[in-house]
KEMAR-111684 format. One record per residue (C-alpha): residue in one letter; chain; x, y, z. Coordinates in Angstrom, 2 decimals. Layout:
N
r, c, x, y, z
a, A, X, Y, Z
...
This chain:
246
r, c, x, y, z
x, A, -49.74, -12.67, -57.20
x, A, -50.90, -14.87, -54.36
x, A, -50.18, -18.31, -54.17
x, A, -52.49, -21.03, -53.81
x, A, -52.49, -23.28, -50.36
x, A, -51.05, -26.69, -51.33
x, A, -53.50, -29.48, -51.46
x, A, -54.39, -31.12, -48.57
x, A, -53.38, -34.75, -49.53
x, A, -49.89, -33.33, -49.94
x, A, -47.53, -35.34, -47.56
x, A, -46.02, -33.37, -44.39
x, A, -42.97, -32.00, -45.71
x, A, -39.98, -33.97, -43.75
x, A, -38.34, -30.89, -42.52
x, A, -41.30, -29.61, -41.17
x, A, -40.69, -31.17, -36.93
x, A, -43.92, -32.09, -35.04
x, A, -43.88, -31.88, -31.18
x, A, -45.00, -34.93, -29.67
x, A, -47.47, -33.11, -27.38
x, A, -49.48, -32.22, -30.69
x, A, -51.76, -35.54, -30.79
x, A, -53.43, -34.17, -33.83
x, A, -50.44, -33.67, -36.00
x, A, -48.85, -37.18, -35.00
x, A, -51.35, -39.09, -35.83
x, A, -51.46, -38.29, -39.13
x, A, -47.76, -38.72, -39.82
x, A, -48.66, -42.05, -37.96
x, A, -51.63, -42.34, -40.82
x, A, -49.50, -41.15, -43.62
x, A, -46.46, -43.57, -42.86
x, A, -49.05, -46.83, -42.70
x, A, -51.01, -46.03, -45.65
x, A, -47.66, -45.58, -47.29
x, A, -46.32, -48.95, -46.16
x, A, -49.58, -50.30, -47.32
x, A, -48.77, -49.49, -50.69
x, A, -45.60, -50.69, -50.58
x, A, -47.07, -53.68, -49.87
x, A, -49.89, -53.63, -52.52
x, A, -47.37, -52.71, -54.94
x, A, -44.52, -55.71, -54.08
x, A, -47.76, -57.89, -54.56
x, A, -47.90, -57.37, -58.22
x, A, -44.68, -58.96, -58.46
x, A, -45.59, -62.91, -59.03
x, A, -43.24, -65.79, -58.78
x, A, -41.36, -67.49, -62.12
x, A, -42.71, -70.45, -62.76
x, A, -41.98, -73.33, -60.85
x, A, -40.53, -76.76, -61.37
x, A, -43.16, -78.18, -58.26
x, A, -46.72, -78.23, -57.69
x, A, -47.30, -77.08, -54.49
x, A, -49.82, -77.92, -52.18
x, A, -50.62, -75.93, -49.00
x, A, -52.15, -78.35, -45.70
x, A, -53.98, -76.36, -43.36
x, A, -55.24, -78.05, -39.73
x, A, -55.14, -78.81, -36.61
x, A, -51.95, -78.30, -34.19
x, A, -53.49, -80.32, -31.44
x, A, -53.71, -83.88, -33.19
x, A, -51.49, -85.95, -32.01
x, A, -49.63, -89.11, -33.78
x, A, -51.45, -91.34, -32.69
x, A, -54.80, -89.90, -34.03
x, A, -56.10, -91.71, -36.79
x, A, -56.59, -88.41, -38.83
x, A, -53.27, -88.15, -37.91
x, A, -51.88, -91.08, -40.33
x, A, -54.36, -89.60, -42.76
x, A, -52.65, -86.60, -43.27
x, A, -49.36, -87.95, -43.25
x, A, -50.24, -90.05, -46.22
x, A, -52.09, -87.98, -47.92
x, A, -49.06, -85.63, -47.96
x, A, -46.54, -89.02, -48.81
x, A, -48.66, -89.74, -52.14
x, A, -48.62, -85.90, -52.95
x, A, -45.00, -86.00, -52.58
x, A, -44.69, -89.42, -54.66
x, A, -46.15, -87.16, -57.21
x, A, -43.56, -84.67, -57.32
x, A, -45.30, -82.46, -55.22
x, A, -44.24, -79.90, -52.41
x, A, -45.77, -79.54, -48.85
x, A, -46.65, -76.80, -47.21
x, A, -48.08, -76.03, -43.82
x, A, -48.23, -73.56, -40.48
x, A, -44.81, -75.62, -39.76
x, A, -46.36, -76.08, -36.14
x, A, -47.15, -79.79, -34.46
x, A, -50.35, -81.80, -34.87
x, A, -51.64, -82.33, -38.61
x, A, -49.04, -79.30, -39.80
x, A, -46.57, -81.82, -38.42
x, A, -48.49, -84.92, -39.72
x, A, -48.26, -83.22, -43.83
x, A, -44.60, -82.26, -43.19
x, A, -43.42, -86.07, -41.65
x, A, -45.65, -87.39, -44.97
x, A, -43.69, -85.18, -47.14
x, A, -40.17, -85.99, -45.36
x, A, -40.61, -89.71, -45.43
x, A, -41.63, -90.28, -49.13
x, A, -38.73, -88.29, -50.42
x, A, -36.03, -90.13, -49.19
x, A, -33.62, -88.58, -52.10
x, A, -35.04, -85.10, -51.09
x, A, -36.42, -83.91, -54.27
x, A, -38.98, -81.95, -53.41
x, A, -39.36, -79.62, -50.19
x, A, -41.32, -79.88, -47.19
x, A, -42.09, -76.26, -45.79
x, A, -43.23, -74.57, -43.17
x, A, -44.37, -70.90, -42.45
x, A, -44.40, -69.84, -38.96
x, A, -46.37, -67.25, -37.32
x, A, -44.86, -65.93, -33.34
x, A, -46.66, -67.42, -30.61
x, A, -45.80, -67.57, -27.40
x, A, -47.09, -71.08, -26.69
x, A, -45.79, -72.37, -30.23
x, A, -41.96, -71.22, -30.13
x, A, -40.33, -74.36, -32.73
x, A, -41.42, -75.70, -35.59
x, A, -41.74, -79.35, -36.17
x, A, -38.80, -81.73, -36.82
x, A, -39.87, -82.13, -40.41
x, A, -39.63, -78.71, -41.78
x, A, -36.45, -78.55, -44.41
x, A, -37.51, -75.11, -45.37
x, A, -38.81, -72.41, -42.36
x, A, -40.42, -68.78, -43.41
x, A, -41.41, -67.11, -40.24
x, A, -43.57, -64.43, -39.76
x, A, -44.43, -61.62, -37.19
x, A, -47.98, -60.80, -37.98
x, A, -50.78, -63.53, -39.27
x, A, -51.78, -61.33, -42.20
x, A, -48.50, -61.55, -43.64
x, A, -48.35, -65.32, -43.44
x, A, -51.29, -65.67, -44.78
x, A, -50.46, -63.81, -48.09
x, A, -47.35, -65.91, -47.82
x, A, -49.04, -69.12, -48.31
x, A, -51.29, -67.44, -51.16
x, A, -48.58, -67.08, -53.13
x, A, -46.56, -69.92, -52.64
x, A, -49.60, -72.46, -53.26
x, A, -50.94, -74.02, -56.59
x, A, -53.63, -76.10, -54.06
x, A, -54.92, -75.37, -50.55
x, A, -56.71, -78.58, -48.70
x, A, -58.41, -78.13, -45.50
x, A, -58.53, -80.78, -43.02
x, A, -60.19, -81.00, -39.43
x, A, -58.89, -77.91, -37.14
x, A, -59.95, -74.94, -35.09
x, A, -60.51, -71.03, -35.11
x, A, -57.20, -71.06, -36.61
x, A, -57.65, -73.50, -39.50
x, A, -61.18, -71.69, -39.73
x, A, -59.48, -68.01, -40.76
x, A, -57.51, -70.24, -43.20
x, A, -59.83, -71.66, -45.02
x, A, -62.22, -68.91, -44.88
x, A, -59.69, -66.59, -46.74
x, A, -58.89, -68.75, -49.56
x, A, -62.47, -68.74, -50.22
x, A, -63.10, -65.45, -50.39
x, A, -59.65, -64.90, -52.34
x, A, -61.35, -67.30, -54.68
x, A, -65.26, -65.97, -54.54
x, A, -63.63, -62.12, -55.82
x, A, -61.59, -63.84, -58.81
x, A, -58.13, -62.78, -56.63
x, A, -57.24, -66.25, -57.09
x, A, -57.85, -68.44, -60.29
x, A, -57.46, -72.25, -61.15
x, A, -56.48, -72.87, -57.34
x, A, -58.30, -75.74, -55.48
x, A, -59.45, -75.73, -52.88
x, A, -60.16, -78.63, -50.76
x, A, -62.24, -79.50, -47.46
x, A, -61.86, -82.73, -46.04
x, A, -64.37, -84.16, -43.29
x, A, -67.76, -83.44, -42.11
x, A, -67.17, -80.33, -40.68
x, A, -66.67, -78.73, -43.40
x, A, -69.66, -79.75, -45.19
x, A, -71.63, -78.43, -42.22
x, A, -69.98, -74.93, -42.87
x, A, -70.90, -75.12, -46.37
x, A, -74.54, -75.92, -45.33
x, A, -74.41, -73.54, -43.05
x, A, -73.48, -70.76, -45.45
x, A, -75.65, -72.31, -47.59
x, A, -78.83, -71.57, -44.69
x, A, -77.52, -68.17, -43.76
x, A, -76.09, -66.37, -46.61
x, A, -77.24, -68.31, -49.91
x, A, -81.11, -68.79, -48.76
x, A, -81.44, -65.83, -46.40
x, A, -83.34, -62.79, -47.66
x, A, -82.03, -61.06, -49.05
x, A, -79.07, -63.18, -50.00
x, A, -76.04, -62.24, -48.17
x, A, -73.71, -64.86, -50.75
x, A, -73.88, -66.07, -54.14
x, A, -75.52, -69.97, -54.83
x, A, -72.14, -70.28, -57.16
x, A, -69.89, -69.69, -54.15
x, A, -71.16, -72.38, -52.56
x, A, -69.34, -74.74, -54.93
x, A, -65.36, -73.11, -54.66
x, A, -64.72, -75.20, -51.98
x, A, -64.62, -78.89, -53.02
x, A, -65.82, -81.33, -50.43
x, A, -64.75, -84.91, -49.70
x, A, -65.15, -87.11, -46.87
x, A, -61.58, -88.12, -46.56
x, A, -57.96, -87.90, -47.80
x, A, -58.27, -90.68, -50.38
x, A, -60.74, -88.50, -52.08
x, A, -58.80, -85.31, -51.96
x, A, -56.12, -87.08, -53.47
x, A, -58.03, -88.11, -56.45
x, A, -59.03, -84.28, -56.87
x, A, -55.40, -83.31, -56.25
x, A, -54.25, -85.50, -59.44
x, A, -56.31, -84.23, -61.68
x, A, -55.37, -80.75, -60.98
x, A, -51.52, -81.27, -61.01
x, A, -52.06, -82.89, -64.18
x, A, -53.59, -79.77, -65.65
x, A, -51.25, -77.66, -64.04
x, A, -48.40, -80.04, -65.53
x, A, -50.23, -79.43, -68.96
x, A, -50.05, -75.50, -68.17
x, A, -46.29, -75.65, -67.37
x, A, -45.39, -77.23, -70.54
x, A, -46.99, -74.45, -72.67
């Protein structure tokens, strides 16, 4: 009775060598052992966090600020009255505004009660993190770091920054658009990020056909400046406070 070839999704059994001169045959061990690490990874995600004792808010911006920007001391209070409130602070640990949300958080908890944190991503040209981290993650690749921040976070506000803060913010709000995030604000603070709202708003939402949603045009919430996120902010933590006690 003949047997029946094996299916061909059957893993390369391990004892079976490959020579490296047989391109053909390497790559797919090469393909089999990534889309196996990729499910790893899909399958640690499904493990969530306990509950935690701290809101935490997540601060994405800018590196190249400096202190004595005016958004600058924005930032840093903005992160001070979030940490008045019991809150946590996190950012890219780096300098400019990441630095700016982690000095906020530092200098309004002088009894350290709550935790001002950075996750780091290797760069070259960015080798420290700022002096105001009190708890570092770092990170090899950035889509690792991202997902870090995703589920660390209870709120996400976006203030003035580049390319970088631009792949931040984006992915929240599509995280948020396909329901992989729920009850989780997020914030953008300043005019540009109206004008990327209006520009989706042009492009996607009125083009035709419609490349977006008119409802995802209102996930992201935005204010002109820090005082207003902060209003948003409290109303959330309170709800989230309400949640926690359940």
């Amino acid at each position: 009775m003949s047997q029946s070839p094996p299916p061909e999704n059957l893993p390369r059994p391990v004892s079976e060598t490959v020579p490296i001169q047989d391109h053909e045959a390497t790559f797919d061990i090469l393909q089999e052992s990534v889309l196996g690490l990729w499910e790893v990874v899909n399958n640690l995600t499904r493990i969530r966090p306990a509950k935690r004792d701290r809101y935490r808010v997540s601060i994405f911006g800018s590196a190249r600020m400096q202190p004595e920007d005016e958004l600058y001391a924005g930032v840093r209070q903005l992160a001070s009255e979030l940490t008045m409130m019991g809150c946590d602070i996190i950012t890219g640990g780096g300098p400019g505004l990441m630095q700016a949300a982690n000095e906020g958080s530092v200098i309004a908890d002088p009894e350290d009660l709550t935790r001002s944190i950075g996750i780091r991503v290797a760069l070259e040209f960015e080798q420290a993190g700022n002096p105001f981290i009190e708890e570092m993650y770092s990170h090899r690749t950035f889509f690792s770091r991202l997902h870090h921040f995703v589920l660390l976070s209870d709120a996400f506000v976006v203030v003035p920054g580049g390319i970088g803060t631009s792949l931040e913010a984006l992915m929240i709000w599509q995280l948020l658009q396909v329901r992989k995030l729920h009850e989780t604000p997020l914030i953008f603070v300043g005019d540009m990020w109206a004008d990327l709202v209006s520009w989706v708003d042009r492009y996607m939402v009125q083009a035709a056909p419609a490349l977006a949603d008119p409802a995802d045009l209102s996930i992201p919430k935005c204010v002109a400046d820090c005082e207003a996120a902060i209003a948003l902010l409290k109303a959330s933590h309170a709800q989230w406070q309400k949640r926690s006690e359940l």
